[in-house]
C-alpha positions as CSV (number, residue, x, y, z in Angstrom):
1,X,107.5,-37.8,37.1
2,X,104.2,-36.5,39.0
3,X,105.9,-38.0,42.4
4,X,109.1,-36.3,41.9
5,X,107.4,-33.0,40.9
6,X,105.4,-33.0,44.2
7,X,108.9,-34.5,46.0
8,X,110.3,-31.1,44.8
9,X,107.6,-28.8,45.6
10,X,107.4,-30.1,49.0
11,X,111.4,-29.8,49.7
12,X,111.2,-26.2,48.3
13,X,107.9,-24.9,49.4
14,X,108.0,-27.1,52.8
15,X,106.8,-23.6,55.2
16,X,104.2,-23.0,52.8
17,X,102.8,-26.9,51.9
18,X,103.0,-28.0,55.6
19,X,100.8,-24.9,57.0
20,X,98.4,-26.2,54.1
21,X,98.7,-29.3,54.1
22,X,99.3,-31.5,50.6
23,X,96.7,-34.2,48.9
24,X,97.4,-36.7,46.3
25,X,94.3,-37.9,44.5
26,X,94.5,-41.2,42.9
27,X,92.5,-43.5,40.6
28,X,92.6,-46.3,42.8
29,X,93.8,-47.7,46.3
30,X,96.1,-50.3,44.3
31,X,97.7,-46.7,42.7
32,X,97.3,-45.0,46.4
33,X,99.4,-47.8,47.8
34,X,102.3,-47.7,45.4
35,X,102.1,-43.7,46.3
36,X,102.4,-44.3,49.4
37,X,105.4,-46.7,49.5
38,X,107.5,-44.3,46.6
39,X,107.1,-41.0,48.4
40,X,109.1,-42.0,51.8
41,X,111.8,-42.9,49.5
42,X,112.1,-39.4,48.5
43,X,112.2,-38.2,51.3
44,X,108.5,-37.2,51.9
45,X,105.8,-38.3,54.0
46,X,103.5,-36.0,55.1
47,X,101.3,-36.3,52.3
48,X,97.7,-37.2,52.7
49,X,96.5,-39.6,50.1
50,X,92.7,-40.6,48.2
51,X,90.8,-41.7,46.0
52,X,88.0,-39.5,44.2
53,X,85.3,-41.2,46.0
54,X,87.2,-41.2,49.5
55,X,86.9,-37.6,49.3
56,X,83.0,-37.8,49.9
57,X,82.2,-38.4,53.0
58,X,79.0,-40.0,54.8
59,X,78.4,-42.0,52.2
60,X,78.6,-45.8,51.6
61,X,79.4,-47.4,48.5
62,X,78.0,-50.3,47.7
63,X,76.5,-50.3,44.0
64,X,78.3,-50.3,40.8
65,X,77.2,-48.7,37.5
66,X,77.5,-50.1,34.3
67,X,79.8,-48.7,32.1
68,X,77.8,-47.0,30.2
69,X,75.9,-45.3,33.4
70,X,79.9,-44.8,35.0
71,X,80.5,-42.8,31.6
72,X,77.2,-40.8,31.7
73,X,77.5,-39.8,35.1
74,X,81.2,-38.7,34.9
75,X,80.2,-36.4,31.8
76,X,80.4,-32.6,32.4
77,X,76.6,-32.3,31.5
78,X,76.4,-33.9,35.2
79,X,76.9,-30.8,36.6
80,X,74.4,-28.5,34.8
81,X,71.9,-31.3,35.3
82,X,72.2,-31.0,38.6
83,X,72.0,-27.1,38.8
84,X,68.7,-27.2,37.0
85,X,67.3,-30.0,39.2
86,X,68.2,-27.8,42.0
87,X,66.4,-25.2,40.6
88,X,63.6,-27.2,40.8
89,X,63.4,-27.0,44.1
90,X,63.9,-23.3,44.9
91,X,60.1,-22.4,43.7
92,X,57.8,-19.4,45.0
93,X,54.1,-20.6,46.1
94,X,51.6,-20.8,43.8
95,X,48.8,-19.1,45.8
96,X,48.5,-16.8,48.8
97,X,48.8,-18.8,51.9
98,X,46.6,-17.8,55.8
99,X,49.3,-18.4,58.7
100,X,48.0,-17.9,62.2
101,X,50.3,-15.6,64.5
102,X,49.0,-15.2,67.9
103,X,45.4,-13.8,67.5
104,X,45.8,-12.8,63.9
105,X,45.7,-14.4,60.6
106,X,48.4,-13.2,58.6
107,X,48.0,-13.6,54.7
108,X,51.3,-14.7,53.0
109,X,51.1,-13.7,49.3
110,X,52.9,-16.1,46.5
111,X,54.3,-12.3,44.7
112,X,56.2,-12.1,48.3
113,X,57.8,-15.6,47.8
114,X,58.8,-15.0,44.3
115,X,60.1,-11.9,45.0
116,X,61.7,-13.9,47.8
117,X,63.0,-16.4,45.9
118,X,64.2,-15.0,43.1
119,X,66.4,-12.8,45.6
120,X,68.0,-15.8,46.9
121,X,68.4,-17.3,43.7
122,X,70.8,-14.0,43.5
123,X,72.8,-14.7,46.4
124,X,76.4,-16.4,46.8
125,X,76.5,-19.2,48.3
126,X,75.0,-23.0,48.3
127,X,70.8,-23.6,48.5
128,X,71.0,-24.4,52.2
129,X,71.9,-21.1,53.1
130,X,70.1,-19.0,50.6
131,X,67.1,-21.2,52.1
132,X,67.7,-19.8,55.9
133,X,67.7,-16.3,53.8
134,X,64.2,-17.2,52.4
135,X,63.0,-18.1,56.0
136,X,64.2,-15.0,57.7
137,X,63.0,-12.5,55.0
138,X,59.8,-14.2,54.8
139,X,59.5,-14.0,59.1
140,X,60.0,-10.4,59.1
141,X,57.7,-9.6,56.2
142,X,55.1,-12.0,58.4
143,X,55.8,-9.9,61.2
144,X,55.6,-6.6,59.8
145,X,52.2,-7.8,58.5
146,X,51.2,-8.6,61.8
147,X,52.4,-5.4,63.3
148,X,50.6,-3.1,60.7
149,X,47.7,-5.2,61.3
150,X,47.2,-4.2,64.9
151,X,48.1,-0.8,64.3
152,X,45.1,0.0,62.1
153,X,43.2,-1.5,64.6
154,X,44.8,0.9,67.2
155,X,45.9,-2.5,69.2
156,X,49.0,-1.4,71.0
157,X,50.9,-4.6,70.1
158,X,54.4,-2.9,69.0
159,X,56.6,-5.5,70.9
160,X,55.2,-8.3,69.3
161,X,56.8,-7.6,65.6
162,X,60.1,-8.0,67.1
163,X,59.4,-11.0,68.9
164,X,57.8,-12.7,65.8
165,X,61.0,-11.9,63.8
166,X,63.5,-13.1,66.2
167,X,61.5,-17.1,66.7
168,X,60.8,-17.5,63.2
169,X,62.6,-20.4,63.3
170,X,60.6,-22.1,66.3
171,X,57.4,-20.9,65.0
172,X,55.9,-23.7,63.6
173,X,53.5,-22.0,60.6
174,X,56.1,-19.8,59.4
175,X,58.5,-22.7,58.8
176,X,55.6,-24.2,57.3
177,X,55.2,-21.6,54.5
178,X,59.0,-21.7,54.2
179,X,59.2,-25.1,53.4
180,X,56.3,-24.8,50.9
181,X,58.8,-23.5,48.1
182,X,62.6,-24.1,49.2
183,X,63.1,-27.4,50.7
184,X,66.3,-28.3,52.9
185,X,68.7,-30.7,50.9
186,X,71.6,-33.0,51.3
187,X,73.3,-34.2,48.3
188,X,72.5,-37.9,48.9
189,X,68.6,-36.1,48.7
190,X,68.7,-34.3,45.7
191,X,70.4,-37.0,44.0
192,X,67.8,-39.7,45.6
193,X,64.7,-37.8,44.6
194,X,66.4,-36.9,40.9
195,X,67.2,-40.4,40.0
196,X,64.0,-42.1,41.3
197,X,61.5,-39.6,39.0
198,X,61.7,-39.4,35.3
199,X,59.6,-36.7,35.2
200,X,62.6,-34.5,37.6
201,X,65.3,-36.1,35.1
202,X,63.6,-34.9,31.8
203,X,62.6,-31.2,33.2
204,X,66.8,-31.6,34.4
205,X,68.0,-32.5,31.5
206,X,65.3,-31.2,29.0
207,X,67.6,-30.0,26.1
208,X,71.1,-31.1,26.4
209,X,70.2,-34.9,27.7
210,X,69.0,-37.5,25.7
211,X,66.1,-39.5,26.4
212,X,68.1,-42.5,26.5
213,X,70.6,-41.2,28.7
214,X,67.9,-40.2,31.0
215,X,66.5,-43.6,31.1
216,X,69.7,-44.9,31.9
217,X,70.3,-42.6,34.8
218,X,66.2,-43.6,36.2
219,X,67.0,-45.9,39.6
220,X,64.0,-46.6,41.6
221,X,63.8,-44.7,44.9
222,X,64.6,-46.5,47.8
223,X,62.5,-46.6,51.4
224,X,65.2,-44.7,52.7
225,X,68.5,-43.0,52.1
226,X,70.6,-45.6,54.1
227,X,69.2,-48.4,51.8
228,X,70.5,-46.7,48.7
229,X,73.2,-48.5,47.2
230,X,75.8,-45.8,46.2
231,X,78.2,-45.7,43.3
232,X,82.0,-44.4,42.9
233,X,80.4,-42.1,39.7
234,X,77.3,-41.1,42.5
235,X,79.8,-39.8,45.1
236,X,81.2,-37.4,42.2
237,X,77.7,-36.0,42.0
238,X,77.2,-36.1,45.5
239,X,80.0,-34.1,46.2
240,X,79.1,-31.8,42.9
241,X,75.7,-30.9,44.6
242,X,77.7,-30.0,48.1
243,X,80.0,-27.4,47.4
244,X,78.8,-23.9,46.2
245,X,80.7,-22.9,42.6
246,X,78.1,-20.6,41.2
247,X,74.4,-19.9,41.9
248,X,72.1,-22.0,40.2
249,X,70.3,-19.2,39.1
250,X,72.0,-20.2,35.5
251,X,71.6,-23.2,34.1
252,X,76.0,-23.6,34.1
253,X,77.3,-26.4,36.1
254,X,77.4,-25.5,40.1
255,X,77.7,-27.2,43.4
256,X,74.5,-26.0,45.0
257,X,73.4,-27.8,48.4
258,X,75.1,-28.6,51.4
């Protein structure tokens, strides 16, 4: 019935569908392949086909869960769990930090970074982006401090502000203090570092995830991300902790990194 629904939406929609392009999503290649032979037949082909998994991409699969861990990690809770460990990660400093710039020493204060951060936390989209926000908010306020510096001490270095705002991303301190208190992430990272501490799992799931379930979701880190031996129910949360849905300023499910 599904085949000859899309069969029909595709002969009467066919502008439309091929402009956008059509995806079937299937439980499993075995399902995928019987798609693929039944479609032709009515009179369609230019379908693209997957499973949930292949929609991930850059990362191998080579684990398998149990089927308890396979059920845990497809519940919905997944989602807000990994909101809140995200949130984790989006923290102000906790005391005032001295960052050289040029001949100065420029004091970055933590109220500036959680007034920083909790603007961010405010912004649409994913935690990559409100990261390079952080940075360049937290460059100009670094180079207005400079410039006010040398103004009270009747320095004439006016042209300098500018040019500490525009190479805040090649100046080495003021990444520094950036990456204090909102770290880049990939999916395959947030998940790696979540899994492998139960101390990030309980402060995740404090509240709506058993202890038990958090002890089953515990996998010890690996050396490195290519070692990690992925699972079909990890790609899901992979893929979860890629795409922006809300900001994880709530605690409601949301696809927060990449």
């Amino acid at each position: 019935m599904a085949l000859h629904r899309a069969a029909y939406l595709l002969f009467t929609y066919r502008a439309t569908l091929e402009r956008q392009g059509v995806l079937v999503v299937g439980p499993n290649p075995l399902f995928l392949n019987y798609i693929e032979n039944v479609l032709p037949s009515l009179g369609e082909s230019g379908v693209t086909l997957s499973t949930i998994s292949g929609l991930v991409t850059n990362v191998e699969l080579r684990g398998r869960d149990t089927e308890l861990v396979d059920e845990l990690k497809g519940d919905v809770r997944m989602a807000r769990l990994l909101a809140r460990a995200l949130r984790t990660r989006q923290r102000p400093l906790k005391d005032d930090v001295e960052i050289p710039i040029g001949r100065a020493i420029v004091l970055l204060k933590a109220r500036y970074t959680q007034e920083t951060v909790d603007r961010a936390r405010r912004r649409p989209g994913n935690h990559n982006q409100r990261r390079s926000a952080v940075g360049r908010e937290l460059a100009n306020r670094l180079a207005n401090e400079y410039y006010e510096r040398f103004v009270r001490e009747g320095v004439d270095e006016g042209q300098r502000r500018g040019r500490v705002g525009r190479s805040h991303s090649r100046d080495a301190p003021v990444q520094v203090g950036a990456r204090t208190h909102l770290a880049r992430l990939s999916g395959q990272e947030l998940l790696h570092d979540l899994f492998g501490a139960p101390a990030l799992l309980r402060a995740a799931g404090r509240g709506f995830v058993s202890d038990d379930e958090l002890t089953l979701l515990f996998r010890a880190r690996s050396a490195t991300l290519d070692e990690v031996k992925w699972t079909k129910a990890d790609a899901a949360l992979i893929d979860e902790a890629r795409v922006p849905a809300r900001t994880a300023a709530t605690s409601a499910p949301g696809r927060e990194t990449e």
